[in-house]
DSSP file (Angstrom, degrees, kcal/mol; ACC not computed):
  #  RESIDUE AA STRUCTURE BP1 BP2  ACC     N-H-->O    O-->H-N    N-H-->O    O-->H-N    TCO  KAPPA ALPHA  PHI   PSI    X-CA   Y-CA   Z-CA
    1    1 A X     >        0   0    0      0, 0.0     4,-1.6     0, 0.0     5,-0.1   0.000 360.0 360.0 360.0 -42.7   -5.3   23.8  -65.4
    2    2 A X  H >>  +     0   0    0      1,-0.2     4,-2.0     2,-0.2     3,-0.7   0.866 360.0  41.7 -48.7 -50.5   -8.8   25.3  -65.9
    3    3 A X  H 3> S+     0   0    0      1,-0.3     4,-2.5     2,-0.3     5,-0.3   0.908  97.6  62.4 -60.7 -58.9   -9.9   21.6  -66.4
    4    4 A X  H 3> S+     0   0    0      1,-0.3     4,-1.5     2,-0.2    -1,-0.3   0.715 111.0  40.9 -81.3   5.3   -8.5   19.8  -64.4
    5    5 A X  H <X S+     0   0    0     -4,-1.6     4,-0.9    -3,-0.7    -2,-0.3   0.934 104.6  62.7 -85.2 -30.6  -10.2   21.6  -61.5
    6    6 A X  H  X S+     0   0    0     -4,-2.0     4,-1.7     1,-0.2    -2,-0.2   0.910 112.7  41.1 -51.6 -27.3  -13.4   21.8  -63.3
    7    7 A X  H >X S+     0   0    0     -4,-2.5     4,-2.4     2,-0.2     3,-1.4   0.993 109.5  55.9 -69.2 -43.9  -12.9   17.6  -63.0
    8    8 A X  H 3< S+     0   0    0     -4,-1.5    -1,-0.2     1,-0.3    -2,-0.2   0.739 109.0  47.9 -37.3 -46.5  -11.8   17.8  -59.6
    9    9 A X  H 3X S+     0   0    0     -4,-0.9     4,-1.2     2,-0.2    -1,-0.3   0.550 111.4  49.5 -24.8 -53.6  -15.1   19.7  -59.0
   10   10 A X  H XX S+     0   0    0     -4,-1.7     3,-2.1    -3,-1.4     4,-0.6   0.994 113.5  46.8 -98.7 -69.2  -17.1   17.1  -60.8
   11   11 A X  H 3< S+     0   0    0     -4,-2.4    -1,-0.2     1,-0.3    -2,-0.2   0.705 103.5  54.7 -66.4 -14.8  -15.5   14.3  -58.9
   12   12 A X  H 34 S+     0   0    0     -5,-0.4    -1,-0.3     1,-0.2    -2,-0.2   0.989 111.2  61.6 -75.7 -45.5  -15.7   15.8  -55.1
   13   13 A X  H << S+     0   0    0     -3,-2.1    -2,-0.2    -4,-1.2    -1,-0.2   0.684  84.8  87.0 -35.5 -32.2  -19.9   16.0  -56.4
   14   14 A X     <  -     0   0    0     -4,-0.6     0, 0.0     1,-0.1     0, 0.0   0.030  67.5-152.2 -81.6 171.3  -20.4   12.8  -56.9
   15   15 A X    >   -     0   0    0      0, 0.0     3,-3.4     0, 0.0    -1,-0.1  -0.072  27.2-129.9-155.4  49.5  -21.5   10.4  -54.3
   16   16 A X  T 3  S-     0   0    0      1,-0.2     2,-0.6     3,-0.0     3,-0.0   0.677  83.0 -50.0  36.2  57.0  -20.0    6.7  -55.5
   17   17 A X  T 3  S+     0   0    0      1,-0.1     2,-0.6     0, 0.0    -1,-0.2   0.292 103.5 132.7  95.5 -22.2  -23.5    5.4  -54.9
   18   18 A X    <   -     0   0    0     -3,-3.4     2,-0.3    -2,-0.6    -1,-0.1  -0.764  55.4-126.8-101.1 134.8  -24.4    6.6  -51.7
   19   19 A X        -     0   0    0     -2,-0.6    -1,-0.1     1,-0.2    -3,-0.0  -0.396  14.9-166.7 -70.3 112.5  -27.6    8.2  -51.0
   20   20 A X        +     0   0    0     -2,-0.3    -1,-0.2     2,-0.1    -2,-0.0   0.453  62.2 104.4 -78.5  12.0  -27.2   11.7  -49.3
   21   21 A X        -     0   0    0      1,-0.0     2,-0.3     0, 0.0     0, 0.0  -0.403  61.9-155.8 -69.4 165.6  -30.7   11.6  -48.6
   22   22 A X        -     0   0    0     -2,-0.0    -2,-0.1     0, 0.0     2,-0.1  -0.960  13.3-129.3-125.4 145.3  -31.5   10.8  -45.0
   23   23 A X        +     0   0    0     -2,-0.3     0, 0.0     1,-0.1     0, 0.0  -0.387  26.6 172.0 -71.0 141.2  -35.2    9.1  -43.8
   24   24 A X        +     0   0    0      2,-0.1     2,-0.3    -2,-0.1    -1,-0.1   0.309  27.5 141.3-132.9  27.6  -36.8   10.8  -41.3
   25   25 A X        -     0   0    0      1,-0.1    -2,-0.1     0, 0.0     0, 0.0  -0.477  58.5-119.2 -81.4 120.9  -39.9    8.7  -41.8
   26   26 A X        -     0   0    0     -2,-0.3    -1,-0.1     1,-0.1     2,-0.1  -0.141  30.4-111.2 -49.3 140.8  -41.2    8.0  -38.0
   27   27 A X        -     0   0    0      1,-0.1     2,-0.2    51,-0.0    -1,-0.1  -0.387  50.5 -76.7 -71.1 156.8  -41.3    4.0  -36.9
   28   28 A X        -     0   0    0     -2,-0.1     2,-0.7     1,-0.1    -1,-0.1  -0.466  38.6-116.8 -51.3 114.2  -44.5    2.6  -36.5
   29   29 A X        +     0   0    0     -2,-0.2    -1,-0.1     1,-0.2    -3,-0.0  -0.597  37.2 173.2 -76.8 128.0  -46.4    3.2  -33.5
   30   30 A X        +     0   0    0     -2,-0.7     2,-0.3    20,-0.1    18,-0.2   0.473  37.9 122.5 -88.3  -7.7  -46.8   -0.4  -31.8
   31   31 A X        +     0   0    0     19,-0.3     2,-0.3    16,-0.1    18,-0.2  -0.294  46.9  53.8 -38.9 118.9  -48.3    0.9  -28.8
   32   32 A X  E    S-A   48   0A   0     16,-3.3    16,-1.6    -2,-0.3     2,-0.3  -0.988  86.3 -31.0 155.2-160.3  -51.6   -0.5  -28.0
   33   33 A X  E     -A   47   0A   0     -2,-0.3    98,-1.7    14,-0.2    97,-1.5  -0.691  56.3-172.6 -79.1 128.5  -53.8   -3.5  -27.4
   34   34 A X  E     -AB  46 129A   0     12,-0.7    12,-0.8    -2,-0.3    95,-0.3  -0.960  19.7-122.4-108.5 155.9  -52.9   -6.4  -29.2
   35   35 A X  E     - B   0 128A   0     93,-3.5    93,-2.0    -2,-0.3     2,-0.7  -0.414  16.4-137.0 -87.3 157.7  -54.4  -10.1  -29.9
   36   36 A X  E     - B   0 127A   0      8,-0.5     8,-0.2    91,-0.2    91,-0.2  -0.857  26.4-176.9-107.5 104.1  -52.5  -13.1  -29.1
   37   37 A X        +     0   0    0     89,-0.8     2,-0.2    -2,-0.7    90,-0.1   0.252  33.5 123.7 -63.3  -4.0  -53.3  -15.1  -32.4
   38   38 A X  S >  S-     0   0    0      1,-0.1     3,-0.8    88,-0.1     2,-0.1  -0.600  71.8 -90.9 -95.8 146.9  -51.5  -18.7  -31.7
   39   39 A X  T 3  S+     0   0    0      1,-0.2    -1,-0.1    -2,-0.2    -2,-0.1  -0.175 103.7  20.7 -62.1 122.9  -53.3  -21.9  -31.8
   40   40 A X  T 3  S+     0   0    0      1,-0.3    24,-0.7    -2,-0.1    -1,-0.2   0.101  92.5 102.7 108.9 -18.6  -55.0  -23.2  -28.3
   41   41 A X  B <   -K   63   0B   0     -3,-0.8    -1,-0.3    22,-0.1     2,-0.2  -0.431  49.3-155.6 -91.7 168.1  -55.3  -19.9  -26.0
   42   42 A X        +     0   0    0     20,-1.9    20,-0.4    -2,-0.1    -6,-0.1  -0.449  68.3  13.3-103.3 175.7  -58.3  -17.9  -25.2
   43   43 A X  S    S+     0   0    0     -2,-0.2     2,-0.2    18,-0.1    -1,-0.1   0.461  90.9 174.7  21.7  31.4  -59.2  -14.2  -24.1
   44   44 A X        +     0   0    0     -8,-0.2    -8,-0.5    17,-0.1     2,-0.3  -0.479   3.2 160.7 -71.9 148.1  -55.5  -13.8  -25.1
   45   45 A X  E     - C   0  60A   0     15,-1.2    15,-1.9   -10,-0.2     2,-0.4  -0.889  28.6-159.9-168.6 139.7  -53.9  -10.3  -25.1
   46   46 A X  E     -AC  34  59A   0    -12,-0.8   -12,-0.7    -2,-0.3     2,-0.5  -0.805   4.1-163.1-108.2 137.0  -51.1   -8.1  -25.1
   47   47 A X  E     -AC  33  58A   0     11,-2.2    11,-3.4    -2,-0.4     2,-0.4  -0.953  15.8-177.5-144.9 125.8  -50.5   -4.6  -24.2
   48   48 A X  E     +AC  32  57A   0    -16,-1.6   -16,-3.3    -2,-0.5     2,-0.3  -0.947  11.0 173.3-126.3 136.9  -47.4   -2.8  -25.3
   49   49 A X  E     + C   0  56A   0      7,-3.0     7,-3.8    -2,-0.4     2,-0.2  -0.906   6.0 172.1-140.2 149.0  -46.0    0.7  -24.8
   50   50 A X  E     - C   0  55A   0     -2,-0.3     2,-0.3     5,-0.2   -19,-0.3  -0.871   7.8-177.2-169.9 141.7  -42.8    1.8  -25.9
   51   51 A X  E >  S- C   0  54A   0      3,-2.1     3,-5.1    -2,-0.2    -2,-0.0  -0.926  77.7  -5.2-142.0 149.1  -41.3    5.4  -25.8
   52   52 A X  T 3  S-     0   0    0     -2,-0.3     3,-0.1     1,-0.3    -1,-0.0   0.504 126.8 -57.1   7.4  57.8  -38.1    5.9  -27.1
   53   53 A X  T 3  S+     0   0    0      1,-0.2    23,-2.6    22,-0.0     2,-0.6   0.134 102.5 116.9  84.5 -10.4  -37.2    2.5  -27.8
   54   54 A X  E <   -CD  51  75A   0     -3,-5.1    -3,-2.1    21,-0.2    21,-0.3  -0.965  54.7-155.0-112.3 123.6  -37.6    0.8  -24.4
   55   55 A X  E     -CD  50  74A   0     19,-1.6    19,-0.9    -2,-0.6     2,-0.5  -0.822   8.3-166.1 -85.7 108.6  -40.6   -1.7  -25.2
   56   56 A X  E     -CD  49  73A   0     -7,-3.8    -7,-3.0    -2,-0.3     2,-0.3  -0.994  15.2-168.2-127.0 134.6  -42.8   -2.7  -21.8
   57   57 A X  E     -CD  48  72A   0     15,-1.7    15,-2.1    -2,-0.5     2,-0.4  -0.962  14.1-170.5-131.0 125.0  -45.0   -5.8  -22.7
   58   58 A X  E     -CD  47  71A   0    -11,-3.4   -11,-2.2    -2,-0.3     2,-0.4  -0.936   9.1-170.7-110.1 140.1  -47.8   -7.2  -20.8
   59   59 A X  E     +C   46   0A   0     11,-2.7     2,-0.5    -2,-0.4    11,-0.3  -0.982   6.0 179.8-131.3 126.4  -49.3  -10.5  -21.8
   60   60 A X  E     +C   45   0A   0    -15,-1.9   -15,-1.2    -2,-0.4     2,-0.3  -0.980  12.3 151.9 -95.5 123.9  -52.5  -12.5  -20.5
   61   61 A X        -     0   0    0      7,-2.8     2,-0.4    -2,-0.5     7,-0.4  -0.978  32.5-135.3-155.3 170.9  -54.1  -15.6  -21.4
   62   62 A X        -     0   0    0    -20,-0.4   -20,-1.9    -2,-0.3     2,-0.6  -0.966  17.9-169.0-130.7 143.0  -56.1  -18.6  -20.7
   63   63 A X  B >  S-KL  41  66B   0      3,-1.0     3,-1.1    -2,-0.4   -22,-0.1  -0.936  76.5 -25.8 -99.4  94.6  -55.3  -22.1  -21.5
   64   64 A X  T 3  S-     0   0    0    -24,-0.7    -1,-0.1    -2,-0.6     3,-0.1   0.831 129.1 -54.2  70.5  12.9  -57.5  -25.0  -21.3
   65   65 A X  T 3  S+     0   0    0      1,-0.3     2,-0.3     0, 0.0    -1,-0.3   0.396 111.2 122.8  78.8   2.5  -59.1  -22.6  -18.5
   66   66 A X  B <   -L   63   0B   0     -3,-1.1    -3,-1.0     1,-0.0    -1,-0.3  -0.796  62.2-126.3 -71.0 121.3  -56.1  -22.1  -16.7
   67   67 A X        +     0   0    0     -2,-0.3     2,-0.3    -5,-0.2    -5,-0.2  -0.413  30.9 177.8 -80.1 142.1  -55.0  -18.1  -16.3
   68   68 A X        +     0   0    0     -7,-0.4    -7,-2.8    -2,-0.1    22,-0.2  -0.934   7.1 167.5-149.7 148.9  -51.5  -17.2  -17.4
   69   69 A X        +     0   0    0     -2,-0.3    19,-1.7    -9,-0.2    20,-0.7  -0.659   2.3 170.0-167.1 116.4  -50.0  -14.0  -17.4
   70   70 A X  E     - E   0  87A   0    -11,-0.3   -11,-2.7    17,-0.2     2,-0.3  -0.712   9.4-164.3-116.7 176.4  -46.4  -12.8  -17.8
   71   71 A X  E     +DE  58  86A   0     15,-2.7    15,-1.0   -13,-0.2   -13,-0.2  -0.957   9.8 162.2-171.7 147.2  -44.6   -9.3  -18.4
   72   72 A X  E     -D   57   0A   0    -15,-2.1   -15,-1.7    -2,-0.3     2,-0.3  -0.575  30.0-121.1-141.5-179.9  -41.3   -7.7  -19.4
   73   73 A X  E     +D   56   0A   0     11,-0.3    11,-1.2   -17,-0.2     2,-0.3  -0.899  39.6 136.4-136.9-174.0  -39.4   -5.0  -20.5
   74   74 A X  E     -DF  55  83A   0    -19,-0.9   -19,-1.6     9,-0.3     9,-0.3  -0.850  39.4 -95.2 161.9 175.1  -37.0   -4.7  -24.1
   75   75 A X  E     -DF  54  82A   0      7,-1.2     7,-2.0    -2,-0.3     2,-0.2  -0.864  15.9-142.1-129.4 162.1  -36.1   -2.6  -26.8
   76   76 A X  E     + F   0  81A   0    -23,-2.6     5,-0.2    -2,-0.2     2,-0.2  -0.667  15.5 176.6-105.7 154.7  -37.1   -2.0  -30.5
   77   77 A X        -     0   0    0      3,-1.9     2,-0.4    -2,-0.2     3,-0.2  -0.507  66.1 -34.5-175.5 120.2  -34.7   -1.2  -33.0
   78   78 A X  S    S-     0   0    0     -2,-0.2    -2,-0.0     1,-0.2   -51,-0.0  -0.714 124.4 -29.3  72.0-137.1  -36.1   -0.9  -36.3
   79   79 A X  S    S+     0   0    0     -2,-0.4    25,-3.3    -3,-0.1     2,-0.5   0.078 115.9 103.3-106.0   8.5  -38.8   -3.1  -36.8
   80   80 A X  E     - G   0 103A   0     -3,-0.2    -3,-1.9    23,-0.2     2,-0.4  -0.894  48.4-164.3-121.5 132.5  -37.3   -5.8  -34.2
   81   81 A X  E     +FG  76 102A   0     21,-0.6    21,-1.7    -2,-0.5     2,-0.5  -0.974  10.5 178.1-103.5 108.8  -38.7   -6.2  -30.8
   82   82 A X  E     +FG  75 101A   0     -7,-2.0    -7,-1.2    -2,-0.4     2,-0.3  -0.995  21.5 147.3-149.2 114.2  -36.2   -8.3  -28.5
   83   83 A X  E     -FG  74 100A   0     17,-1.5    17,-2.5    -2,-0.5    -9,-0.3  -0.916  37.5-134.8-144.6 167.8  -37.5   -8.7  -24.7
   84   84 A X  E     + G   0  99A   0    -11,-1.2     2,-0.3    -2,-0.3   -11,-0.3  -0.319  21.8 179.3 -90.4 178.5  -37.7  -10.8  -21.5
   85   85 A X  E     - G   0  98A   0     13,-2.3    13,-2.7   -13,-0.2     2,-0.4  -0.954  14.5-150.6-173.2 146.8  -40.7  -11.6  -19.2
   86   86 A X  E     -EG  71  97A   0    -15,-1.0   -15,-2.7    -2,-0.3     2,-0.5  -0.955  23.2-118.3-112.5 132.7  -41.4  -13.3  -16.4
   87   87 A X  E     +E   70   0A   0      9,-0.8   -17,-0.2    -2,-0.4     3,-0.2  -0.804  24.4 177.6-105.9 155.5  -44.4  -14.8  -15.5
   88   88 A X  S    S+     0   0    0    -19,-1.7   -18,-0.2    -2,-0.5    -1,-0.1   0.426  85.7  42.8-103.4 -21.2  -46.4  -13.8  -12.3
   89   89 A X  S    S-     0   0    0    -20,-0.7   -20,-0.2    -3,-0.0    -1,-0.2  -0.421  83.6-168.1-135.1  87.5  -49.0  -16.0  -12.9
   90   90 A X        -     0   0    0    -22,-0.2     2,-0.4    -3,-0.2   -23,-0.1   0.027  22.7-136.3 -93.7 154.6  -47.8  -19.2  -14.0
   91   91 A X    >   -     0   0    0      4,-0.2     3,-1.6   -25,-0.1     2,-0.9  -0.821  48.9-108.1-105.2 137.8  -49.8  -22.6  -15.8
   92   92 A X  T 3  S+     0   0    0     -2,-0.4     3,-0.1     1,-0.2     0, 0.0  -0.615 108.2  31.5 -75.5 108.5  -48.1  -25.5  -13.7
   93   93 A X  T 3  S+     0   0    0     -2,-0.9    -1,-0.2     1,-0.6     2,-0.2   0.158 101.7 118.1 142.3  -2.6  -45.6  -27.3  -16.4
   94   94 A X  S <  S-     0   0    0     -3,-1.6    -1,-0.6     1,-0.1    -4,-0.1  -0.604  77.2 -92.8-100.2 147.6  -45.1  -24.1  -18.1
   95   95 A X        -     0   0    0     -2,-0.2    -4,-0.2     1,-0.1    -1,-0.1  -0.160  28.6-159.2 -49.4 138.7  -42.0  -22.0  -18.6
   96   96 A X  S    S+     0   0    0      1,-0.2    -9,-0.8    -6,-0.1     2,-0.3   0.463  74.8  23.3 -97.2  -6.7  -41.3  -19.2  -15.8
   97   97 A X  E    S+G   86   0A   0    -11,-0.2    21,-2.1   -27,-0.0     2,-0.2  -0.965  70.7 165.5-160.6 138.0  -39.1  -17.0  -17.6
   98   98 A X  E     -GH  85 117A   0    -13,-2.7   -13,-2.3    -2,-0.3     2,-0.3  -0.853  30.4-137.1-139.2 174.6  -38.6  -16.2  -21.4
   99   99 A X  E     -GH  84 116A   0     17,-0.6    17,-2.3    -2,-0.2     2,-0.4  -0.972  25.9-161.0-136.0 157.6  -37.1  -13.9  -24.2
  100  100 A X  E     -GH  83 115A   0    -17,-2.5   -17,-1.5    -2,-0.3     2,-0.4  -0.971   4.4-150.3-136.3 148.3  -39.4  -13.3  -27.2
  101  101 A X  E     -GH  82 114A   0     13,-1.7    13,-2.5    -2,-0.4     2,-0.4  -0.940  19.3-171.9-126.8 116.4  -38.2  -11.9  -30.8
  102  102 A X  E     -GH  81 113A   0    -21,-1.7   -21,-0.6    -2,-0.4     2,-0.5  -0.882  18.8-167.8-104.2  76.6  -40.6  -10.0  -32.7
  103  103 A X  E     -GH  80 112A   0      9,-2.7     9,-1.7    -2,-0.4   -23,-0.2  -0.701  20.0-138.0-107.6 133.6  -40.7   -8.7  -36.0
  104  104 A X  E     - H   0 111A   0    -25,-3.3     2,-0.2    -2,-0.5     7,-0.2  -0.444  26.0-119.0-102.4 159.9  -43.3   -6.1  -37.1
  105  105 A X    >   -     0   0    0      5,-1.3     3,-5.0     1,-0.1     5,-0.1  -0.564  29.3-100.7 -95.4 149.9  -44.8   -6.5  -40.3
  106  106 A X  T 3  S+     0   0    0      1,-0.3    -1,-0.1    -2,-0.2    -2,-0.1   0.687 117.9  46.0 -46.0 -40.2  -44.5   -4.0  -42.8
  107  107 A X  T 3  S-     0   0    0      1,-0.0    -1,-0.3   -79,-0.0    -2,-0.1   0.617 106.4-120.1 -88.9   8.2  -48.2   -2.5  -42.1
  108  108 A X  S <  S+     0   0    0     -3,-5.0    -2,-0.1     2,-0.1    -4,-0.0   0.560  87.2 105.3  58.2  21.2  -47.9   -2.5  -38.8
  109  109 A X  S    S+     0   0    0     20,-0.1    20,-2.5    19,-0.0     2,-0.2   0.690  73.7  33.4-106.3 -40.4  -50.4   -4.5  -38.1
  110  110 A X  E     - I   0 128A   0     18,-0.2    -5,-1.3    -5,-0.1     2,-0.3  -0.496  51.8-161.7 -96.2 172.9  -48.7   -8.1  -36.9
  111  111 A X  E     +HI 104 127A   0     16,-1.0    16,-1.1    -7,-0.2     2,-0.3  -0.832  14.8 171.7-132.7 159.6  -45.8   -9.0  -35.2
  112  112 A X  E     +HI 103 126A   0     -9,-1.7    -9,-2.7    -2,-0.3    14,-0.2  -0.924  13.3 124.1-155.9 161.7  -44.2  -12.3  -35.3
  113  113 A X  E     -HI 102 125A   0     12,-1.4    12,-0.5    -2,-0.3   -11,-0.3  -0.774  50.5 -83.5 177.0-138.7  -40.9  -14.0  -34.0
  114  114 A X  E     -H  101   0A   0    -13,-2.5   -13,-1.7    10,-0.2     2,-0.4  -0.946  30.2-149.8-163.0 134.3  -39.8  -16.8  -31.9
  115  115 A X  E     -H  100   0A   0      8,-0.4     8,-2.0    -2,-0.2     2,-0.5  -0.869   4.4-154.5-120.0 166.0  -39.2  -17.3  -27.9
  116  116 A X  E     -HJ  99 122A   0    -17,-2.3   -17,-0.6    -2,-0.4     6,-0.2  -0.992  17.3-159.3-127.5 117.5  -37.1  -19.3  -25.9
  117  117 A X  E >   -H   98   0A   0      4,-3.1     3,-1.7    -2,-0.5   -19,-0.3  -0.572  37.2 -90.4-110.6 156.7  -38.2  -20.2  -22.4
  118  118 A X  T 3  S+     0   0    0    -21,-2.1   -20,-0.1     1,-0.2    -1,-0.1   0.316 117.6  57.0 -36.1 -15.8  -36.4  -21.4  -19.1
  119  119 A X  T 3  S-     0   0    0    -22,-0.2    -1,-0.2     2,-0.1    -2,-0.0   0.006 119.7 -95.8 -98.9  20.4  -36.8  -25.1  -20.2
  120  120 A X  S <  S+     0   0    0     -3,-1.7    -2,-0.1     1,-0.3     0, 0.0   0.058  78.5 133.4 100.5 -32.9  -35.2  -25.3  -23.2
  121  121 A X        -     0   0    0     -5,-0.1    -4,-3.1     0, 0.0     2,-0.4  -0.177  30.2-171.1 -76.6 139.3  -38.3  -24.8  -25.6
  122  122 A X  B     +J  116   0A   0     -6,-0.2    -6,-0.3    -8,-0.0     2,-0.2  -0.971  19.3 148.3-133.8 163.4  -38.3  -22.5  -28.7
  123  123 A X        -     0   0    0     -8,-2.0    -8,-0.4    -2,-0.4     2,-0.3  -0.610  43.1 -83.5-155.6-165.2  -41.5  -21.6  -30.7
  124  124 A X        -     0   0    0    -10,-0.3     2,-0.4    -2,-0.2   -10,-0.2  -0.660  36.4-173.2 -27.1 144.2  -43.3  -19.2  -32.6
  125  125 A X  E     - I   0 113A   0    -12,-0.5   -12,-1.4    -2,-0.3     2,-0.1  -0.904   3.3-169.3-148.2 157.1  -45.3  -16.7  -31.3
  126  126 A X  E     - I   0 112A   0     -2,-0.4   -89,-0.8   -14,-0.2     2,-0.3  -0.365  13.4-163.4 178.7 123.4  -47.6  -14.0  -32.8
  127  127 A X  E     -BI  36 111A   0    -16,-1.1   -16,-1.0   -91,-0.2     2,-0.4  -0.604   4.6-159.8-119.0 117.0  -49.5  -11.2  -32.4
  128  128 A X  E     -BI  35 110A   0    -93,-2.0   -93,-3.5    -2,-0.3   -18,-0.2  -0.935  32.0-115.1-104.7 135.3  -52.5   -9.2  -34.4
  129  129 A X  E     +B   34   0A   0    -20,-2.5   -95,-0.3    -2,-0.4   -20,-0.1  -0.427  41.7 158.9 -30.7 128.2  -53.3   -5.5  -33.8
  130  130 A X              0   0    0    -97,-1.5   -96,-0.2    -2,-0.1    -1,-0.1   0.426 360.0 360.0-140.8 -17.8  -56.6   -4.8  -32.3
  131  131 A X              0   0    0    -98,-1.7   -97,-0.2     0, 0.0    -2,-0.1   0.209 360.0 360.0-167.3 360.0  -55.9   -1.1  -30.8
């Protein structure tokens, strides 16, 4: 009898594989200044804040001399950045509304993704840390 609780014992320890640890390693702060790195803009730039998941992204840039500049709001979760944006100051032929997907890079330095615009277009997008 003595045994078979000591097994009983053994077996209630165990944990089949799963880690009872839990992380409590803080996310990455993305807040700050960042460059808009994709082929053809200027003076491009981004500025993101986000507090407790709710992501607000402001974006500027200049095309061919042309100003553009849209801005949204999303959420993070993890390391994935998912918002929309409208632009307020629009390049004529250019999309007026978008959603952009973001994923930040392990150092925290990039993020990179893909958007989808009001006319059908998807692309690549990306972004370097600069503060």
């Amino acid at each position: 009898m003595k045994t078979n609780f000591l097994v009983l014992l053994f077996l209630l320890n165990l944990n089949f594989g799963y880690s009872q640890i839990k992380s409590d390693a803080k996310p990455i702060d993305i807040n700050g200044v960042w460059e808009d790195i994709n082929s053809g803009v200027q003076h491009a730039v981004a500025i993101i804040s986000e507090q407790n998941g709710k992501v607000i992204f402001s974006h500027y840039l200049e095309w061919k001399g042309q100003k553009f500049v849209e801005s949204g709001t999303g959420k993070r979760t993890g390391n994935t950045i998912i918002y929309t944006v409208d632009v307020t100051l629009p390049i004529e032929g250019w999309a007026t509304q978008g959603t952009h997907t973001l994923t930040l890079s392990a150092d925290g330095n990039t993020l990179e993704g893909t958007f989808k615009d009001n006319k059908q277009r998807e692309g690549t997008i990306a972004f370097k840390r600069i503060r």
